[in-house]
gemmi code that builds the backbone of each chain (N, CA, C; Angstrom):
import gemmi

chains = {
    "A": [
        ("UNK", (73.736, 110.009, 99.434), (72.527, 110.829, 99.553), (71.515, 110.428, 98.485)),
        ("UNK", (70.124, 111.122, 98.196), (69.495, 110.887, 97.558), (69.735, 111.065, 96.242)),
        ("UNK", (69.285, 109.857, 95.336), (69.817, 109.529, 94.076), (68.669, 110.695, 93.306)),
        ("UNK", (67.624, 110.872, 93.642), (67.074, 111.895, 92.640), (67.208, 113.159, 92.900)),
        ("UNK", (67.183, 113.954, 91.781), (67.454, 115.627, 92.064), (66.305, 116.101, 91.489)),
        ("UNK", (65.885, 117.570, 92.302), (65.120, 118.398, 91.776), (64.969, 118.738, 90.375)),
        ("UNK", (63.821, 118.673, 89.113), (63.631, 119.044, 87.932), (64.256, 120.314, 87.524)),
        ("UNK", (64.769, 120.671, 86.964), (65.399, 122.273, 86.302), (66.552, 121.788, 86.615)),
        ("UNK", (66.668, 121.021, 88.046), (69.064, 121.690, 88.098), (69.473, 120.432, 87.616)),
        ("UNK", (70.773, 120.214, 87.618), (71.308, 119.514, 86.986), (72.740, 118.881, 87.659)),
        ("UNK", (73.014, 117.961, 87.955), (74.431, 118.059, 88.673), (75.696, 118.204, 87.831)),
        ("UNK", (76.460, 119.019, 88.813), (77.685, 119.296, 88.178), (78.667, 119.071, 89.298)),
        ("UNK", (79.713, 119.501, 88.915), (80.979, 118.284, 89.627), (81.726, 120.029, 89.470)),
        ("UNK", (82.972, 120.838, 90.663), (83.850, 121.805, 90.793), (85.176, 121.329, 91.203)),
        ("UNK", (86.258, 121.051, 90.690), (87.335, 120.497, 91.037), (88.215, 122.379, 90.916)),
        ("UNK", (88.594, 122.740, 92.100), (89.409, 124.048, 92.054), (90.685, 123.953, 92.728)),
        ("UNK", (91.165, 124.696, 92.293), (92.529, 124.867, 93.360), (93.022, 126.204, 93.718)),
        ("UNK", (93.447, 125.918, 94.942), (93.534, 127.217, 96.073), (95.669, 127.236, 95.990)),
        ("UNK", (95.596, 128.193, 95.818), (97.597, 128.728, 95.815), (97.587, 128.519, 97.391)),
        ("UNK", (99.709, 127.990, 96.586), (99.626, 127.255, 98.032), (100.869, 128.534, 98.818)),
        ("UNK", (100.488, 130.027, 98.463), (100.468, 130.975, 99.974), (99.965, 131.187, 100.886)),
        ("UNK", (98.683, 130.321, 101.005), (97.894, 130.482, 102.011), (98.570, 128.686, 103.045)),
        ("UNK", (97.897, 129.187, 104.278), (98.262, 127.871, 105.238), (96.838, 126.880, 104.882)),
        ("UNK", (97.389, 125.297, 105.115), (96.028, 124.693, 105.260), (95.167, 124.926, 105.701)),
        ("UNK", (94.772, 125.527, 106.794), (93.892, 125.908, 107.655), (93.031, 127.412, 106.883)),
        ("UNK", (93.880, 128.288, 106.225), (92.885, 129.280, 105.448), (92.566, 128.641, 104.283)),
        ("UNK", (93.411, 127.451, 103.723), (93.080, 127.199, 102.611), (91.678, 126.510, 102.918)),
        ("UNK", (91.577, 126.158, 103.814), (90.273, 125.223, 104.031), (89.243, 126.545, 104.498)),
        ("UNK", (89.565, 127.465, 104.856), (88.556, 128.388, 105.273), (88.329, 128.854, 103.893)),
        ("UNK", (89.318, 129.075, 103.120), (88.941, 129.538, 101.595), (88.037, 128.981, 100.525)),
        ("UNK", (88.316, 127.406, 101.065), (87.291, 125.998, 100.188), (85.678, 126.588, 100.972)),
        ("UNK", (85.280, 127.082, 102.184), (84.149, 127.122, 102.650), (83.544, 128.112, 102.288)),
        ("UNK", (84.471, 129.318, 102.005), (83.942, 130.782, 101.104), (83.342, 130.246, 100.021)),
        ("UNK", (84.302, 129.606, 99.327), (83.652, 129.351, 97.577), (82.523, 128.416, 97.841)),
        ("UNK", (82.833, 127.493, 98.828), (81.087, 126.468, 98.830), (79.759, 127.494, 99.325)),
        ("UNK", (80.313, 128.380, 100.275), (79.103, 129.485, 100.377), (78.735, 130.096, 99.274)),
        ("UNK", (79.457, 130.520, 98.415), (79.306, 131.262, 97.065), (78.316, 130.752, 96.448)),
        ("UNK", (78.889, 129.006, 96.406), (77.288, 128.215, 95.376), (76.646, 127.971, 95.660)),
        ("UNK", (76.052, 128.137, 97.342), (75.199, 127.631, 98.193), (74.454, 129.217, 97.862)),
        ("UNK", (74.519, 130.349, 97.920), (74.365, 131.634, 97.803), (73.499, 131.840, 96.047)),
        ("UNK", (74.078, 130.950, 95.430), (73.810, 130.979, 94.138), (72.654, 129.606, 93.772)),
        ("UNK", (71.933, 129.323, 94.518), (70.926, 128.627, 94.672), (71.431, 126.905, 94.247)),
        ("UNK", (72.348, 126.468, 94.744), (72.699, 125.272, 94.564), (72.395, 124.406, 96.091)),
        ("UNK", (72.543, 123.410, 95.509), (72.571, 121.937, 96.736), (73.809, 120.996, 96.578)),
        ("UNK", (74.589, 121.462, 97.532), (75.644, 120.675, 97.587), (75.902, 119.616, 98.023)),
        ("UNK", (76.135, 118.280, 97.315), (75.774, 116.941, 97.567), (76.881, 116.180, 97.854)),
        ("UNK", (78.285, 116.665, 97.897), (79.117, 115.995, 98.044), (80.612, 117.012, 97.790)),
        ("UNK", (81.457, 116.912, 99.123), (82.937, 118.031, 99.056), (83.664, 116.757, 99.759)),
        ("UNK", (85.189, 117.407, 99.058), (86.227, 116.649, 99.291), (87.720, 117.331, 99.402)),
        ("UNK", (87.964, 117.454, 100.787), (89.397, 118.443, 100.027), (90.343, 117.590, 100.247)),
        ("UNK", (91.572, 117.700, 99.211), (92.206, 116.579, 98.748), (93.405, 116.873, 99.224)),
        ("UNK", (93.597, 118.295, 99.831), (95.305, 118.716, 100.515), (96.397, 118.913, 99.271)),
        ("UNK", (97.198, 118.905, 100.131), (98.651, 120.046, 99.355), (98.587, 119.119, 98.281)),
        ("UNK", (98.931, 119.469, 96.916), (99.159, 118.342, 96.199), (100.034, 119.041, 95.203)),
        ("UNK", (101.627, 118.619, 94.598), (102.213, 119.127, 93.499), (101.690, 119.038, 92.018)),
        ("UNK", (101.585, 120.598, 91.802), (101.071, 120.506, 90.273), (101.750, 120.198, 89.241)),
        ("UNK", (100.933, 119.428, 88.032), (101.883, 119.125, 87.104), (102.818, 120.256, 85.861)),
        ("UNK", (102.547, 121.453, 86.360), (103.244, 122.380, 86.007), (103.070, 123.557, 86.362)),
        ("UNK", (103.648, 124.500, 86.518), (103.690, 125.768, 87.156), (102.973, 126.767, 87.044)),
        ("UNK", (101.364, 127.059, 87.696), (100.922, 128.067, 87.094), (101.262, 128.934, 88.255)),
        ("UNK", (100.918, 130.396, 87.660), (101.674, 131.531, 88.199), (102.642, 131.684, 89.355)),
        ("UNK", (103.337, 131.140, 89.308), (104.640, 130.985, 90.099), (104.054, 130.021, 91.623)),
        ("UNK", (103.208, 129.522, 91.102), (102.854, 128.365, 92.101), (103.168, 127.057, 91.658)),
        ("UNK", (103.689, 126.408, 92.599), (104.297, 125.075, 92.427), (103.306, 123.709, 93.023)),
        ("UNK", (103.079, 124.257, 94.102), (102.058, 123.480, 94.858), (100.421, 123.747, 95.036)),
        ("UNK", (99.706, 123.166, 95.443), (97.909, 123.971, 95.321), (97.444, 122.494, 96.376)),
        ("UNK", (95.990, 123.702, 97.023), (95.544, 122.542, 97.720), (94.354, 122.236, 96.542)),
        ("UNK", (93.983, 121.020, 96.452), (92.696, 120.845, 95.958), (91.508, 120.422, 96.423)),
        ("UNK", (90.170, 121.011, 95.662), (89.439, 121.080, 96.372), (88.426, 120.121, 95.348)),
        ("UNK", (86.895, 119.190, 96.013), (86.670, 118.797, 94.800), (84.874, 119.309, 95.386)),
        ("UNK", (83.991, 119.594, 94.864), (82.818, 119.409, 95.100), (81.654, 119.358, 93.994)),
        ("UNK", (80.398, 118.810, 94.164), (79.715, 118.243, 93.682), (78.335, 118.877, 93.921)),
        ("UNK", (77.480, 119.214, 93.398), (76.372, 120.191, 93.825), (75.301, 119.984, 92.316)),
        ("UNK", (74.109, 120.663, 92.689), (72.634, 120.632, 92.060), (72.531, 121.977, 91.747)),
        ("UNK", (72.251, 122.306, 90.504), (72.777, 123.852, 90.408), (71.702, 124.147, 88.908)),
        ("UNK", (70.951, 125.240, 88.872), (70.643, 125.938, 87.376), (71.670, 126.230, 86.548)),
        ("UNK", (71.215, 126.004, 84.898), (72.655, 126.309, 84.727), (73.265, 127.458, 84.311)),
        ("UNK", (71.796, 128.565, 84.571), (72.105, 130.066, 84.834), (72.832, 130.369, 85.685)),
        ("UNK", (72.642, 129.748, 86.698), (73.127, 130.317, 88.162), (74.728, 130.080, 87.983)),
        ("UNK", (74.767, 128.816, 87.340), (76.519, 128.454, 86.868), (77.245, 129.508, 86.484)),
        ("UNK", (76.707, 129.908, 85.074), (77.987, 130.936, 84.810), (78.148, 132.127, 85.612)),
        ("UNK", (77.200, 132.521, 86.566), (77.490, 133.266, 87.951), (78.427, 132.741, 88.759)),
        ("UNK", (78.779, 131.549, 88.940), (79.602, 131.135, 89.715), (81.461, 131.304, 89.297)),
        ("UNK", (80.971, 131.088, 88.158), (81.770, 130.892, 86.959), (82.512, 132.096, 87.079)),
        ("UNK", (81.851, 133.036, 86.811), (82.618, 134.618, 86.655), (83.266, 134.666, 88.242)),
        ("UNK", (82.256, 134.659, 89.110), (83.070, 135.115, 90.209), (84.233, 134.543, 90.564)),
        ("UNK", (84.490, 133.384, 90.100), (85.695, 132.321, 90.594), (86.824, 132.804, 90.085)),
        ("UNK", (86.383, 133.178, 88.800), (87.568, 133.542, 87.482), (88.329, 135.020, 87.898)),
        ("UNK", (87.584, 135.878, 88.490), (87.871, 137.459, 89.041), (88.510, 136.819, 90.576)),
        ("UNK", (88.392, 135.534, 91.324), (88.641, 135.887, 92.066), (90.271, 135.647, 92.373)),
        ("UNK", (91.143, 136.041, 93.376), (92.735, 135.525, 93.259), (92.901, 134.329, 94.442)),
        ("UNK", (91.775, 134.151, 95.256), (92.011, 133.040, 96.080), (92.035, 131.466, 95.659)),
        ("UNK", (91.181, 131.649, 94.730), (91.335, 130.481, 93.436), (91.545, 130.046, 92.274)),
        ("UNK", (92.816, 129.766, 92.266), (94.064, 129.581, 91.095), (93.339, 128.996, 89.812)),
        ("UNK", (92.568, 127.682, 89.777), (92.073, 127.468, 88.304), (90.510, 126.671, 89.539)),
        ("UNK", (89.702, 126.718, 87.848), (89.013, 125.832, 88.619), (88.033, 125.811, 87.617)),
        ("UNK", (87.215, 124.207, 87.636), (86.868, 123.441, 86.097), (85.851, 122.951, 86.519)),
        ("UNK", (84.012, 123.207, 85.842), (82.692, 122.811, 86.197), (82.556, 122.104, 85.005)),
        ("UNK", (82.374, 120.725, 85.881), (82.075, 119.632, 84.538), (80.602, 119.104, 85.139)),
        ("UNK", (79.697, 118.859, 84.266), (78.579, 117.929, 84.734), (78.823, 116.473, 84.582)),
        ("UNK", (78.211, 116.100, 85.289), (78.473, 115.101, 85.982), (77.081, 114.148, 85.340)),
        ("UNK", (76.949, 112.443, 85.509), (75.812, 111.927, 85.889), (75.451, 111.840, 87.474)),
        ("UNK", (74.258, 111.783, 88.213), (73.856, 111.571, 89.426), (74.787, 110.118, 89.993)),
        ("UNK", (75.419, 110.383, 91.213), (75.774, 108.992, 91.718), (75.448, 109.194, 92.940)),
        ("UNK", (74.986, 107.790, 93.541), (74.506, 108.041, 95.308), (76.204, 107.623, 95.601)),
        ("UNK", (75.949, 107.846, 97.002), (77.073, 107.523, 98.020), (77.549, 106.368, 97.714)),
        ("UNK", (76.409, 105.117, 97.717), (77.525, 104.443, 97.770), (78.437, 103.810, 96.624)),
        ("UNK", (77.758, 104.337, 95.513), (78.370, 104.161, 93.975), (79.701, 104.574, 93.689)),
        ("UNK", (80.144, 105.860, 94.553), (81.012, 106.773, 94.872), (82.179, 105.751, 95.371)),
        ("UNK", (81.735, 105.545, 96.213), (82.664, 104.493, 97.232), (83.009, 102.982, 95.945)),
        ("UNK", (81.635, 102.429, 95.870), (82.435, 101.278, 94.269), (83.121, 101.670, 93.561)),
        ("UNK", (83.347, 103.016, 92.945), (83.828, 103.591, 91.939), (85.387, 103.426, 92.301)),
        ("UNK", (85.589, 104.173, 93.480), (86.830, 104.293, 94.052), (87.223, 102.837, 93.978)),
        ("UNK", (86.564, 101.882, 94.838), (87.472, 100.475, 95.059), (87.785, 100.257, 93.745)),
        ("UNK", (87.192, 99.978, 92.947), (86.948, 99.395, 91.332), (88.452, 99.994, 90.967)),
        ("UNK", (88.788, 101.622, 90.808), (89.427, 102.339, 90.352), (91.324, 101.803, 90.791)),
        ("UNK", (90.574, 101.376, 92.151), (92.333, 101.107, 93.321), (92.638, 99.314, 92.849)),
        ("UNK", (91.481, 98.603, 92.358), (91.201, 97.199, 92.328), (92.028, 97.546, 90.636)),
        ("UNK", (91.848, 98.034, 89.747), (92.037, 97.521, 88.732), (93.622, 97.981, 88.448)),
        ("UNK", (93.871, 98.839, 88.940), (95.342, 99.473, 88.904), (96.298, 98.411, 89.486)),
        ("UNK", (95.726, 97.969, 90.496), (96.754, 96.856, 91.660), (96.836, 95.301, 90.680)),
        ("UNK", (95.418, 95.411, 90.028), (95.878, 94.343, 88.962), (96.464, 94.274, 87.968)),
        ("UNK", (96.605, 95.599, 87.677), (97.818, 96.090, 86.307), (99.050, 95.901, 86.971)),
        ("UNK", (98.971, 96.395, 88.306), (100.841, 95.902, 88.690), (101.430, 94.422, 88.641)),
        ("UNK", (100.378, 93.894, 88.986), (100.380, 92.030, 88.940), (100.539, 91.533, 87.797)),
        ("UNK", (100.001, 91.887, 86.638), (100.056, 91.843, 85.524), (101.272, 91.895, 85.089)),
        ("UNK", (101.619, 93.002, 85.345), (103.020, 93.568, 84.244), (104.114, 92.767, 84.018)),
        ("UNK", (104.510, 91.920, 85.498), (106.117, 91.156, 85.214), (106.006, 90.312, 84.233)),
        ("UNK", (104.869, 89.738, 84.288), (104.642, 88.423, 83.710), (104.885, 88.600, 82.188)),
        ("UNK", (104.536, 89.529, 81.622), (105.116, 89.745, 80.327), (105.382, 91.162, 80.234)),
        ("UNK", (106.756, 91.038, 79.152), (107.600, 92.047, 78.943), (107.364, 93.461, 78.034)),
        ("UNK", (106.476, 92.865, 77.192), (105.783, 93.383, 75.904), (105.251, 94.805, 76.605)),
        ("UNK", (104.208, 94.234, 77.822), (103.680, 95.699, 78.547), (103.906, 96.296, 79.507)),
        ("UNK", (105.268, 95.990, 79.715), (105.841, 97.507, 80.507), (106.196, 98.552, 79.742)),
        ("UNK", (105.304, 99.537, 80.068), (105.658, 100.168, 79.933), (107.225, 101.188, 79.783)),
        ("UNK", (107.793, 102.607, 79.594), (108.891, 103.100, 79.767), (108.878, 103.576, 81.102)),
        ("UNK", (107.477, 104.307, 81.670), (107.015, 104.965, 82.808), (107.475, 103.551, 84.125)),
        ("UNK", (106.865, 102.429, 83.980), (106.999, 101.253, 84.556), (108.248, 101.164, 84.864)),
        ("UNK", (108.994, 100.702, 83.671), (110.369, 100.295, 83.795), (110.813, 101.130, 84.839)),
        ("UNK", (110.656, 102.472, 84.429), (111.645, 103.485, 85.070), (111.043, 103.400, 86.859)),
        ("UNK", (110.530, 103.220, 87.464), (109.622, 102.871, 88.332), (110.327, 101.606, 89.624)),
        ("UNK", (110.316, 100.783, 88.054), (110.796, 99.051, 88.765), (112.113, 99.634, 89.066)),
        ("UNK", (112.842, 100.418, 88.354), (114.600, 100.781, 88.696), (114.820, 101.620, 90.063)),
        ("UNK", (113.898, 102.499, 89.785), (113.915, 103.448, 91.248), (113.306, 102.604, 92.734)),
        ("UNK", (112.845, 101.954, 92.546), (112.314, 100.657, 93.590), (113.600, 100.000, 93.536)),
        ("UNK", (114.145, 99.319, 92.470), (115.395, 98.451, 92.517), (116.404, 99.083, 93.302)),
        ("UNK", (116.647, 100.590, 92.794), (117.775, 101.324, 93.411), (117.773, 101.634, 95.273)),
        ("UNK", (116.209, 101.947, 95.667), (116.117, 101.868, 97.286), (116.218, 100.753, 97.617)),
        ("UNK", (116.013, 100.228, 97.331), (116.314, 98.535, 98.031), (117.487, 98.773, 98.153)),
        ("UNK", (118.513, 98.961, 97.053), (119.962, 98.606, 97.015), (120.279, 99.730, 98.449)),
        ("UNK", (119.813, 100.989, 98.319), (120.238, 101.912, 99.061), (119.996, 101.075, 100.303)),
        ("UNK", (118.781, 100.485, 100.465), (118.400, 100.479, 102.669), (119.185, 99.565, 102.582)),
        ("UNK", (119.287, 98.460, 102.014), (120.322, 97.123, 102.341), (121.847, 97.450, 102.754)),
        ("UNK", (122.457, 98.720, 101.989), (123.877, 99.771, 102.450), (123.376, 100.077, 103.435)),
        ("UNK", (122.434, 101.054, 103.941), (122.369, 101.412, 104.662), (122.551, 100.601, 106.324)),
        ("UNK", (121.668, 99.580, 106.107), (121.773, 98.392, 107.003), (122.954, 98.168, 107.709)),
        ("UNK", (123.549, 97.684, 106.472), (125.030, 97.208, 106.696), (125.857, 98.380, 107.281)),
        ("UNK", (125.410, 99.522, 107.016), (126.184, 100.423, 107.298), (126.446, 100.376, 108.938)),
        ("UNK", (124.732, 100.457, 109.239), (124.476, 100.708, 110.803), (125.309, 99.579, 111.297)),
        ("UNK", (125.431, 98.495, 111.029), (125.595, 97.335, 110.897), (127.470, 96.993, 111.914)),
        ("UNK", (128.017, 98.044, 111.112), (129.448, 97.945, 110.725), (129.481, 99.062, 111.976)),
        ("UNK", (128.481, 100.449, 112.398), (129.185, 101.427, 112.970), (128.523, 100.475, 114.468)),
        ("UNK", (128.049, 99.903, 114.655), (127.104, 99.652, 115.769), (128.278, 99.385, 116.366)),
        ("UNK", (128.751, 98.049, 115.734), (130.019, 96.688, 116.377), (130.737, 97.719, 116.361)),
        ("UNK", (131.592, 98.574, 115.071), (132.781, 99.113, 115.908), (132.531, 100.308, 117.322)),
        ("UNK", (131.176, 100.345, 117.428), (130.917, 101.141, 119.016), (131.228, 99.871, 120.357)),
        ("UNK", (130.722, 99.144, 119.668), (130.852, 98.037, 121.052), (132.388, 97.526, 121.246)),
        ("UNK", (133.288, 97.312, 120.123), (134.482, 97.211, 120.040), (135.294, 98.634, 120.767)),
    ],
    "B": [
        ("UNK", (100.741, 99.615, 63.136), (101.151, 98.042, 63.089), (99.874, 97.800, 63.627)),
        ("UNK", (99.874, 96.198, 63.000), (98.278, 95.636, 63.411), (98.458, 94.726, 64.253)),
        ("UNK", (99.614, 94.116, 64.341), (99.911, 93.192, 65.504), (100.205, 94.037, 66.789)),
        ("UNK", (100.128, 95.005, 67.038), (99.888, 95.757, 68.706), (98.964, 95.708, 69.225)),
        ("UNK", (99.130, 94.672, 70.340), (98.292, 95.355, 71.581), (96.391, 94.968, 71.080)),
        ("UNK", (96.426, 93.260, 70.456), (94.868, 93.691, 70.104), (94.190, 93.012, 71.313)),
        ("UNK", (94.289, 93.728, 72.590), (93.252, 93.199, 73.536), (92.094, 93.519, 73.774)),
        ("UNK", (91.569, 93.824, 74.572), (90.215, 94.187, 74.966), (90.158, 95.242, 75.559)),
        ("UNK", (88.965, 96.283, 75.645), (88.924, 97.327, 76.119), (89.290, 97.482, 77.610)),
        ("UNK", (90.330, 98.180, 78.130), (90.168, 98.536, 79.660), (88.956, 98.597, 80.623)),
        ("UNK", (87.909, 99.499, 80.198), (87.221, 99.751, 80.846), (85.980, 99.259, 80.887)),
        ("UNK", (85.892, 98.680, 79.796), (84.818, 97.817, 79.718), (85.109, 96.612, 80.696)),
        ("UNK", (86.157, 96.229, 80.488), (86.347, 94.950, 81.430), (86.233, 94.917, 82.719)),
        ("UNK", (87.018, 95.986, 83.338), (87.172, 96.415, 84.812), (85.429, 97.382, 85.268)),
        ("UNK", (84.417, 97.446, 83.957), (83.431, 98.072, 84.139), (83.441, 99.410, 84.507)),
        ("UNK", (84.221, 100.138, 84.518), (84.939, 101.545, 84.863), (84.427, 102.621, 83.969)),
        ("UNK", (83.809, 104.160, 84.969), (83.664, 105.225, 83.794), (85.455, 105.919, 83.760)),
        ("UNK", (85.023, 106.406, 82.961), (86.732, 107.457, 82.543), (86.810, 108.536, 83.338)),
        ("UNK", (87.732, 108.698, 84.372), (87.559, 110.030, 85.479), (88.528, 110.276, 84.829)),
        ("UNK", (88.620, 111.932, 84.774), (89.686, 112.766, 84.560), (90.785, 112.891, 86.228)),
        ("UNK", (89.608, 112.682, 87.124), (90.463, 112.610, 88.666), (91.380, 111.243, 88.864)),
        ("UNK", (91.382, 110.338, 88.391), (92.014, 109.098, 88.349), (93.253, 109.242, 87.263)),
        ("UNK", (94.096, 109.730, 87.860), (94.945, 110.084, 86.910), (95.806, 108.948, 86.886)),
        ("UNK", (95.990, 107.931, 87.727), (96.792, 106.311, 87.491), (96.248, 105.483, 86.423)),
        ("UNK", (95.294, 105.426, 86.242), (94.854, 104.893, 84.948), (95.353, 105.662, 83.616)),
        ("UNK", (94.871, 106.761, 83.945), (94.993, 107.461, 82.687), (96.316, 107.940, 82.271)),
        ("UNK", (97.074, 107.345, 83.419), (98.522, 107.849, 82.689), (99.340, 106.219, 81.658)),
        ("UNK", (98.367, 105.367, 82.437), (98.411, 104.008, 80.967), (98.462, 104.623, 79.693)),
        ("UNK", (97.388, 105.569, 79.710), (96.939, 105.639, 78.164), (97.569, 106.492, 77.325)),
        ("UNK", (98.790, 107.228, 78.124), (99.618, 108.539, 77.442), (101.157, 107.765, 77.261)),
        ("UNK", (102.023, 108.442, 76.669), (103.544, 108.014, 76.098), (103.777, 108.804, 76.902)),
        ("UNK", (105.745, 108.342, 77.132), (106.452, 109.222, 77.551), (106.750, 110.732, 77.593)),
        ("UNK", (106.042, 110.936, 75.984), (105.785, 112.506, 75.933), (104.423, 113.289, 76.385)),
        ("UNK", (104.061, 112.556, 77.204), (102.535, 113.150, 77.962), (101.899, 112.683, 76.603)),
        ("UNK", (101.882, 112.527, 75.168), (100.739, 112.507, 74.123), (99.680, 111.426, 74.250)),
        ("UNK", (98.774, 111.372, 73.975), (97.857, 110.467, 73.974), (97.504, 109.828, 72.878)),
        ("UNK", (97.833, 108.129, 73.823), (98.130, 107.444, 72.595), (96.404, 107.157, 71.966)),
        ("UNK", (96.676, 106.896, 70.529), (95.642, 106.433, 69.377), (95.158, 105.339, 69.821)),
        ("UNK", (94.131, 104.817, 69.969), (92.898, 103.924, 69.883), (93.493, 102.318, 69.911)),
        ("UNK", (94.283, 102.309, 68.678), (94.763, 100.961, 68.593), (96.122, 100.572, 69.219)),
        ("UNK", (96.343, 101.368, 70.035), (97.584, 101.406, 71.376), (97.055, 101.071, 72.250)),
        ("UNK", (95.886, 101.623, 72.612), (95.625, 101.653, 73.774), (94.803, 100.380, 74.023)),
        ("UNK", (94.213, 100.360, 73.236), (93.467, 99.261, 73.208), (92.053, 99.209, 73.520)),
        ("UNK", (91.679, 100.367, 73.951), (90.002, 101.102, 74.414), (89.319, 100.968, 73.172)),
        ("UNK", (88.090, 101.177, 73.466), (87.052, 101.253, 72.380), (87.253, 102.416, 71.726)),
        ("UNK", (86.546, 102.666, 70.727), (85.928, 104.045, 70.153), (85.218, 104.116, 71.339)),
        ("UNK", (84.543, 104.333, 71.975), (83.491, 104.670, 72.615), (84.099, 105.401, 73.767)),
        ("UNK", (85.000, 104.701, 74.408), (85.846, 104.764, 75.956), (87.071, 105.988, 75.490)),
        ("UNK", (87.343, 105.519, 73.942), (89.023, 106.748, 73.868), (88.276, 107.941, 73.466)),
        ("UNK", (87.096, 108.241, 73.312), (86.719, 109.752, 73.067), (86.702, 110.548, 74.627)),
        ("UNK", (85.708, 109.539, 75.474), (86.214, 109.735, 77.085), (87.335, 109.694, 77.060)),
        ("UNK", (88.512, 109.489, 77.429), (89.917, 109.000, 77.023), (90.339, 110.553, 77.026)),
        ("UNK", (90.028, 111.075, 75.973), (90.982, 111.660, 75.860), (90.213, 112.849, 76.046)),
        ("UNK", (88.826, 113.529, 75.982), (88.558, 114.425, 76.703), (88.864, 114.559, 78.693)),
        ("UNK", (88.953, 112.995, 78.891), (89.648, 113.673, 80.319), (91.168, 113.562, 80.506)),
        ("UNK", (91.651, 113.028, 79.511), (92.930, 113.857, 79.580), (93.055, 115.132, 79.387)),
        ("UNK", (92.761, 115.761, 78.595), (92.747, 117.238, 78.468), (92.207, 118.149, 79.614)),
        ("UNK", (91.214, 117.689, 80.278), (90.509, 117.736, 81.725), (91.341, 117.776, 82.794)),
        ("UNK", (92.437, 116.812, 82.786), (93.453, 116.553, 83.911), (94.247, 117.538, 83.805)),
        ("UNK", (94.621, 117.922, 82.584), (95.789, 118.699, 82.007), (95.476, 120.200, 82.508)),
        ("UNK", (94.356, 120.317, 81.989), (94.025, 121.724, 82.373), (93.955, 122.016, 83.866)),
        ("UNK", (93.743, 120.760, 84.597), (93.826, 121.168, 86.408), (94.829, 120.730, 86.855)),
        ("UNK", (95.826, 120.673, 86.071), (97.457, 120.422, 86.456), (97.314, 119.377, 87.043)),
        ("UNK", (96.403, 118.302, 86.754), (97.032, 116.819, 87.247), (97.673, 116.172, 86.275)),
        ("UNK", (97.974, 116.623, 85.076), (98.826, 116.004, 84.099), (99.459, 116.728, 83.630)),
        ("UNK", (101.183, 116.922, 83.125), (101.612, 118.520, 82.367), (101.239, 117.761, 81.045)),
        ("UNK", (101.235, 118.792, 80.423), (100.332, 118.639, 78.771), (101.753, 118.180, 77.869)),
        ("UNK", (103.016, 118.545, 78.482), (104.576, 117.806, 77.434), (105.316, 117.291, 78.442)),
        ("UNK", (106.350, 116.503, 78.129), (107.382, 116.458, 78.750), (108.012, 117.152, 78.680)),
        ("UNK", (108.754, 117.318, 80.135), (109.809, 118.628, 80.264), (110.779, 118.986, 78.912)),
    ],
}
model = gemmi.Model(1)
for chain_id, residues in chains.items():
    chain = gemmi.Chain(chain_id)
    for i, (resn, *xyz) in enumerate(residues, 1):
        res = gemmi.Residue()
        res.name, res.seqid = resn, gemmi.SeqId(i, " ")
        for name, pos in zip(("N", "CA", "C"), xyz):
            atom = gemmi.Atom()
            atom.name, atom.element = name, gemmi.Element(name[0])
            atom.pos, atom.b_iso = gemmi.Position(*pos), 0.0
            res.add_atom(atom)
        chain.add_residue(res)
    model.add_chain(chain)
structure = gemmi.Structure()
structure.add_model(model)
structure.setup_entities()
């Protein structure tokens, strides 16, 4: 979308998460309440993303799982801490974090991402070749990869062994 | 130690800003105990590990990272 924004607002970036008692389908009706909320609160919403069930990295209030939600909007930054309060009172949305952002068009969005998937895939390429930077996280990684292999190759053989003694 | 790790900045190279949402990168930059490693581990700039590590704390707080190991 358009790279310039209106004078006074400012962009900011809403990454929230919705408890995962609700079904996908309200959870996504729940992501459209809260985008009405900031649309209500004189914002321009320039960019939403919902990211689905995803396991959290630790347990808030006896929730294990959360869908996440991400959006991106043009906002006063009066109007913010209005948003702010209501989110915090409300129980349909578990946490949720307004960071400003710099302006990015669409398709910067999209470089960002490749760049992000491009440089990681070259850290995996990287790694065998010397020992120094694997990581512990890595190692442990390369073993659990090592170990399914070992598993489907049994497994194989397994099918392998019951097939023939069916035909026998 | 001064012989660790004296390469070049991550992100400068790959031209990359620091997302707190990119949590595959950023789990390079933490130890086994979730902590976040110091500057001359990591190998980032001053400039990049202040990003660094304000979006780690960013991730943490939206449960894309737990803040210890179990």
């Amino acid at each position: 979308m358009s790279k310039s924004k209106p004078s006074g607002l400012s962009r900011y970036e809403m990454l929230f998460i919705v408890p995962n008692n609700y079904t996908e389908d309200e959870a996504k009706s729940i992501v459209e309440k809260v985008e009405s909320i900031i649309i209500e609160n004189g914002a321009n919403i320039v960019f939403h993303e919902f990211w689905g069930k995803k396991k959290l990295a630790y347990v808030i209030k006896q929730n294990h799982y959360g869908y996440y939600s991400l959006c991106e909007f043009d906002i006063e930054r009066n109007a913010l801490t209005k948003i702010d309060r209501v989110l915090r009172l409300s129980n349909e949305v578990l946490r949720h974090q307004i960071i400003s952002i710099p302006v990015v068009s669409d398709e910067e969005r999209l470089t960002i991402k490749e760049k992000q998937t491009q440089a990681s895939k070259k850290e995996e390429k990287e790694k065998p070749n010397n020992k120094e930077k694997i990581s512990k996280v890595a190692e442990r990684k390369e073993k659990k990869d090592a170990g399914k292999a070992e598993l489907k190759d049994l497994d194989q053989k397994l099918e392998g062994i019951i097939s023939a003694k069916d035909l026998l | 130690m001064s012989n660790k790790k004296p390469k070049e900045c991550f992100y400068c190279v790959n031209q990359l800003d620091v997302d707190y949402k990119d949590v595959r990168t950023l789990r390079r930059f933490i130890n086994f105990y979730m902590k976040i490693l110091p500057g001359d581990r990591t190998g980032v700039c001053a400039w990049h590990q202040r990003k660094l590590t304000q979006a780690v704390k960013r991730a943490r707080v939206m449960s894309l990272l737990a803040p210890t190991h179990k």
